[in-house]
Backbone bond lengths (Angstrom), bond angles and torsions (degrees), N, CA, C in turn:
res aa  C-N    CA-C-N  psi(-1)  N-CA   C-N-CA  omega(-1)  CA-C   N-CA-C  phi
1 X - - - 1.443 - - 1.533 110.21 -
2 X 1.451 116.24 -39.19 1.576 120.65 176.45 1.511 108.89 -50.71
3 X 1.202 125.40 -37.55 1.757 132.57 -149.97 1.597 78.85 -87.62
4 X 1.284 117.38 -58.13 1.472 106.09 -159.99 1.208 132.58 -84.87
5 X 1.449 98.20 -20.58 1.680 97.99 142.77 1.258 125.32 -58.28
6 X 1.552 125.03 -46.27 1.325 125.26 -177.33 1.495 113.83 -61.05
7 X 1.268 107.07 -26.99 1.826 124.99 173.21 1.639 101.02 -49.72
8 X 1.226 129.23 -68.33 0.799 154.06 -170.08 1.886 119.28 -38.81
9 X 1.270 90.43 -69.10 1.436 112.56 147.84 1.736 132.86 -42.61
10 X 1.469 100.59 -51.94 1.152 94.92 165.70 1.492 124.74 -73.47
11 X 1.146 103.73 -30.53 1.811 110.25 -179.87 1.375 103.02 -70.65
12 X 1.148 124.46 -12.37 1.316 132.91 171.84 2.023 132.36 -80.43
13 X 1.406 73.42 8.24 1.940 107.03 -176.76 1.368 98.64 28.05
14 X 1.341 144.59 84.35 0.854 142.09 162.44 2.359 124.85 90.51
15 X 1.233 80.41 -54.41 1.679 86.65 176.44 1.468 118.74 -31.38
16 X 1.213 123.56 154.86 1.135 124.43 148.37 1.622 138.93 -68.78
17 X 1.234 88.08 130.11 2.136 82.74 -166.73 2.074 108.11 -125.94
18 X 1.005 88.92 134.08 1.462 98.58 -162.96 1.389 110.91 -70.78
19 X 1.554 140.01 163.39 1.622 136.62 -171.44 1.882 86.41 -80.90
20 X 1.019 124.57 -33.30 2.077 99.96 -169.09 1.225 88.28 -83.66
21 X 1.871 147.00 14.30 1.707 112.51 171.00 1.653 83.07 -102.97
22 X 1.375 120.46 -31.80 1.775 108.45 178.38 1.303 109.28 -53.10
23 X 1.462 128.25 -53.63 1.081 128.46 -176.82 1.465 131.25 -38.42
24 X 1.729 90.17 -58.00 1.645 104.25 175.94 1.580 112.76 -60.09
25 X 1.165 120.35 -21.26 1.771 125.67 178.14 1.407 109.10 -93.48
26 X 1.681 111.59 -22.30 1.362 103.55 163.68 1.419 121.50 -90.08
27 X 1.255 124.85 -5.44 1.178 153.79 -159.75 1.479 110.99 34.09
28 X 1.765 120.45 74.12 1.203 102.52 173.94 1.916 82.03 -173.11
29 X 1.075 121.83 166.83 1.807 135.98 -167.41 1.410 110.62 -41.74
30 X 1.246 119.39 118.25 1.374 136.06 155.54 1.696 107.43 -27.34
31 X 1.462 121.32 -35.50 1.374 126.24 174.01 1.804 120.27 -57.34
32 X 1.521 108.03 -53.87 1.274 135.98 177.48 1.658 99.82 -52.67
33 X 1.694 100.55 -56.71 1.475 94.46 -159.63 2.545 99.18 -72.23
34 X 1.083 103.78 -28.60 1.660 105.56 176.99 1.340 97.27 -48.83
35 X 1.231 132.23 -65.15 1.361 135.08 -154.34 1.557 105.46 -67.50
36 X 1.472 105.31 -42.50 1.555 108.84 177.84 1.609 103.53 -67.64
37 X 0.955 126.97 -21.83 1.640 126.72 -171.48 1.627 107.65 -87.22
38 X 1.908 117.34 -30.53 1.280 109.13 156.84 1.298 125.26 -68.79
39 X 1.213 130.01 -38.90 1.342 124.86 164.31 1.631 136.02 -41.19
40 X 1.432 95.28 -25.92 1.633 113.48 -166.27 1.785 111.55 -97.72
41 X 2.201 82.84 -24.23 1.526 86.64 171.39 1.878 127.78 -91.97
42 X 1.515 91.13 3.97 1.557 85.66 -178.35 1.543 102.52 -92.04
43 X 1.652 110.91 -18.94 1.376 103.78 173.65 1.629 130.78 -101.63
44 X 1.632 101.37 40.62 1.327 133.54 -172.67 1.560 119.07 28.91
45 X 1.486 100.53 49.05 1.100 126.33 -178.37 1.971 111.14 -81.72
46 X 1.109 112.85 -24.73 1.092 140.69 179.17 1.674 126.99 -168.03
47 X 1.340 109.89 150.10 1.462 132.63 163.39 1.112 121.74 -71.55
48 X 1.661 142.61 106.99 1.339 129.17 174.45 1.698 102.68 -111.28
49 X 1.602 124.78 149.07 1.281 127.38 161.26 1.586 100.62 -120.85
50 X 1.013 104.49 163.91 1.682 111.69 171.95 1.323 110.87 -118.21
51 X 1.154 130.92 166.45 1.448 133.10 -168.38 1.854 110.26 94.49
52 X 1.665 81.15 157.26 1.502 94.99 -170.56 1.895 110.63 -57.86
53 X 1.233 107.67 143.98 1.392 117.40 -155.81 1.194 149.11 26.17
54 X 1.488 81.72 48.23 1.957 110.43 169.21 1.619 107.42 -127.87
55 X 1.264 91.63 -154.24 1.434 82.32 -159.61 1.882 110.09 158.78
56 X 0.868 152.50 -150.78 1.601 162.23 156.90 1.547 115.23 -99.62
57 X 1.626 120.69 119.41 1.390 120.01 117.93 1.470 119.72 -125.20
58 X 1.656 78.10 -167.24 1.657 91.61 -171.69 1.591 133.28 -42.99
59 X 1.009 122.22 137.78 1.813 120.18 -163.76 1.856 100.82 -91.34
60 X 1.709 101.50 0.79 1.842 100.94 174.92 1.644 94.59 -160.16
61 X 1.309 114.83 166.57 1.419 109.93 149.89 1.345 130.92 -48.32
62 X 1.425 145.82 149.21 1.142 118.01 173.19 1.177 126.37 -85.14
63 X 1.331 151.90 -13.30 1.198 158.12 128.06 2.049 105.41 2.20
64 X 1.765 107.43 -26.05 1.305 107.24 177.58 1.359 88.36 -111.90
65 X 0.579 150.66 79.55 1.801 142.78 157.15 1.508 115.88 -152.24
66 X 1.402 111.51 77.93 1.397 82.98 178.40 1.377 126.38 -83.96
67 X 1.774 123.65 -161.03 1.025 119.08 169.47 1.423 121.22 -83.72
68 X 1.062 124.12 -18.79 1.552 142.00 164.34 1.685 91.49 -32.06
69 X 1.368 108.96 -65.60 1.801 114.98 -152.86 1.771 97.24 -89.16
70 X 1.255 139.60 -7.32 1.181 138.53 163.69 1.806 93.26 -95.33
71 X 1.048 165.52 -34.66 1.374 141.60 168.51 1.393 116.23 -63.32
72 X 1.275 112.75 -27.68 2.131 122.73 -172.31 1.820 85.12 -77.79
73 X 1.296 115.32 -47.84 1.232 108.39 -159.37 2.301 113.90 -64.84
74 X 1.019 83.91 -37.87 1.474 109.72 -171.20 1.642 111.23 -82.57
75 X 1.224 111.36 -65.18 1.727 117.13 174.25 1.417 106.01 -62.75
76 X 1.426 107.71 153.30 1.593 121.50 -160.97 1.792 86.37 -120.65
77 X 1.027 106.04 -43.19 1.628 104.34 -166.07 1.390 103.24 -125.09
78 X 1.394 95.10 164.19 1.579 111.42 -175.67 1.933 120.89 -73.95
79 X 1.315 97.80 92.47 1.423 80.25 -178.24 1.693 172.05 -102.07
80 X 1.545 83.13 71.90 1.974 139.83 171.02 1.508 98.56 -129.79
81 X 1.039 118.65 102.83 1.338 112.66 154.60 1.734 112.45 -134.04
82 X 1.172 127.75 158.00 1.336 152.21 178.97 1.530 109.46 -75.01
83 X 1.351 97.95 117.44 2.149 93.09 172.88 1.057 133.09 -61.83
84 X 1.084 118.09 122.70 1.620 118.07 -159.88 1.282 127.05 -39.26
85 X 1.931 105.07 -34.27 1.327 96.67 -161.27 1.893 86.43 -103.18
86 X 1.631 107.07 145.11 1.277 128.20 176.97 1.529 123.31 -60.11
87 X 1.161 129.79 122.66 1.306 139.23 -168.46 1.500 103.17 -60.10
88 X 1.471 110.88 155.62 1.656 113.07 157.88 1.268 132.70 -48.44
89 X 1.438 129.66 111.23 1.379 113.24 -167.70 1.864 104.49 -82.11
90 X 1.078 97.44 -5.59 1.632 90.81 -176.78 1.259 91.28 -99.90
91 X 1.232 144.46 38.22 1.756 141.97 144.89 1.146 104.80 -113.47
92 X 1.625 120.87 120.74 1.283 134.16 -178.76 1.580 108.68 -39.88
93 X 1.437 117.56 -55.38 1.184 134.46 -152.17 2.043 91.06 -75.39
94 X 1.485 98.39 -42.98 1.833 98.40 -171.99 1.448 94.73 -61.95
95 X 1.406 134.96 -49.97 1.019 153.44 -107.45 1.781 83.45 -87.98
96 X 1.713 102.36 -41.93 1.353 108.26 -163.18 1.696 133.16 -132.18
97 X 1.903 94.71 6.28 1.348 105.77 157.36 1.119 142.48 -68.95
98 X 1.532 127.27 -27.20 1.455 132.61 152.94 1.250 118.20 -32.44
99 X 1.602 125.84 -53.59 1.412 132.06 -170.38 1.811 103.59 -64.72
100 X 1.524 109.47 -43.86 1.170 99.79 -169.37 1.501 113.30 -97.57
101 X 0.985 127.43 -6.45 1.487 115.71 154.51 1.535 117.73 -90.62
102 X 1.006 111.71 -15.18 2.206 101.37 159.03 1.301 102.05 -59.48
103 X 1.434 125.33 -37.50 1.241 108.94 -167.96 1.681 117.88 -84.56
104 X 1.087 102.00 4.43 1.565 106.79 -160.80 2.355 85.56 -113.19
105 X 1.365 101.08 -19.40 1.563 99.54 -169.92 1.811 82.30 -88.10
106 X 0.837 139.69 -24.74 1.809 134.26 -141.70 2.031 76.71 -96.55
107 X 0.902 93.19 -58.59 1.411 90.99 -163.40 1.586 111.56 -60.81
108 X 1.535 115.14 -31.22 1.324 111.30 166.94 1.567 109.73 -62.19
109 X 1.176 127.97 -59.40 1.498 136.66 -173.90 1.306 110.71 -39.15
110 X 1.357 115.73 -59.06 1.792 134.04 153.71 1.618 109.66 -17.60
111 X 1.451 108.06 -72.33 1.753 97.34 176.17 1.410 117.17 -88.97
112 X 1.093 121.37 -8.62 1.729 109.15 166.70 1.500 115.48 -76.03
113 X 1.775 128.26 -11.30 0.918 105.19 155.25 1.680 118.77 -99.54
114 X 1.053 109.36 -30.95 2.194 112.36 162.78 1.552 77.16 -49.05
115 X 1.117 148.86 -103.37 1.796 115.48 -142.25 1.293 133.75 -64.30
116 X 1.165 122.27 -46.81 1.970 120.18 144.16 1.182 127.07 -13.71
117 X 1.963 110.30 -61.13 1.367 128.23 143.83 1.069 109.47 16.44
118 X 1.735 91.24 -97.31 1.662 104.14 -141.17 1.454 100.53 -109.73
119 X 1.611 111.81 21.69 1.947 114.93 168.36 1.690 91.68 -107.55
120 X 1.714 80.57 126.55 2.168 85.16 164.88 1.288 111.85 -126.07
121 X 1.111 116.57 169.56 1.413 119.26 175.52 1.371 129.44 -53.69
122 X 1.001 114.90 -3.32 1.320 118.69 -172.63 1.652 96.80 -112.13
123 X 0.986 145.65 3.66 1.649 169.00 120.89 1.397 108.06 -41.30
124 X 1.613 114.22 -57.89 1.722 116.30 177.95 1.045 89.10 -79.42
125 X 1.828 160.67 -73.24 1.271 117.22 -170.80 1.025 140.19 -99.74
126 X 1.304 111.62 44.75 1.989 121.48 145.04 1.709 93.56 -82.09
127 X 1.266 133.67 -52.25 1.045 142.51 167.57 1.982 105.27 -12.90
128 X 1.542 85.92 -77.63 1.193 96.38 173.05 1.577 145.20 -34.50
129 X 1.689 90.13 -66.93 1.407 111.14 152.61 1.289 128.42 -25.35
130 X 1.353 100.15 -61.52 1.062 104.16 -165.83 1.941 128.63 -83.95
131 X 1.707 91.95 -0.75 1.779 92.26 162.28 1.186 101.64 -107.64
132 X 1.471 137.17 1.54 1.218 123.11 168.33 1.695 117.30 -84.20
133 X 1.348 100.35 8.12 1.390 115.66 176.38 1.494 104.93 -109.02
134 X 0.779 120.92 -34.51 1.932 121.36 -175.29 1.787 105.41 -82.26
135 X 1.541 98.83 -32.72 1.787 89.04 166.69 1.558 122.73 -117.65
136 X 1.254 98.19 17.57 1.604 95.57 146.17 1.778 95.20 82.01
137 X 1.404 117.63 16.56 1.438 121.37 -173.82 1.684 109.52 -86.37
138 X 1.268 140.42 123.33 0.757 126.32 -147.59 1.973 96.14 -126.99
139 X 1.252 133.27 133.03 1.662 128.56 -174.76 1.096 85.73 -112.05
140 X 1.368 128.55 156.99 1.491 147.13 103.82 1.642 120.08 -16.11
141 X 1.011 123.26 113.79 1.688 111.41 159.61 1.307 110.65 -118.03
């Protein structure tokens, strides 16, 4: 929901865009999308003003934004994590699956941020662009 709000915004070259037009493109409460827009604004992910005909954009071009810094901003928890409660140590397999799935979660974590990395928003909307050009879908900006 963060990316495509931020999509939104950016396709929005700059203007200010209000939480009920994010909403309606996210299709879900003007409430959901405010709260998601404070979150995004403490990690200067965006600019919000309040008052009549204002509204949120982007806090950079997107060409600087990657997804790396919209997932840190948005996710609360790590997502690979280990079950809380500790395996049997007298089962070979309990004894010694922790070790080998950290290593198999570290290495996932490793390329989900090298690809987040080096994808920015301005990547998701050429992305964009560019199926709203192959099906003939046409937005308002």
């Amino acid at each position: 929901m963060a990316v495509h709000v931020l999509a939104v915004l950016g396709y929005k070259q700059g203007e200010h865009v209000t939480s009920a037009l994010l909403a309606s493109s996210v299709n879900t409460n003007p409430v959901i999308i405010r709260r998601l827009l404070l979150t995004l604004q403490r990690a200067n992910l965006v600019q919000t003003r309040k008052g009549i005909g204002l509204g949120s954009r982007l806090g950079r071009p997107p060409g600087r934004i990657t997804l790396a810094e919209v997932f840190q901003a948005v996710e609360e928890e790590e997502p690979f994590v280990m079950p809380r409660r500790k395996p049997s140590k007298a089962c070979p397999v309990g004894n010694c699956i922790q070790g080998a799935i950290a290593k198999v979660f570290t290495s996932a974590r490793q390329a989900l941020d090298q690809d987040l990395g080096k994808t920015t928003l301005a990547d998701i909307l050429a992305t964009v662009d560019d199926c709203c050009s192959r099906t003939s879908v046409s937005h308002e900006k």
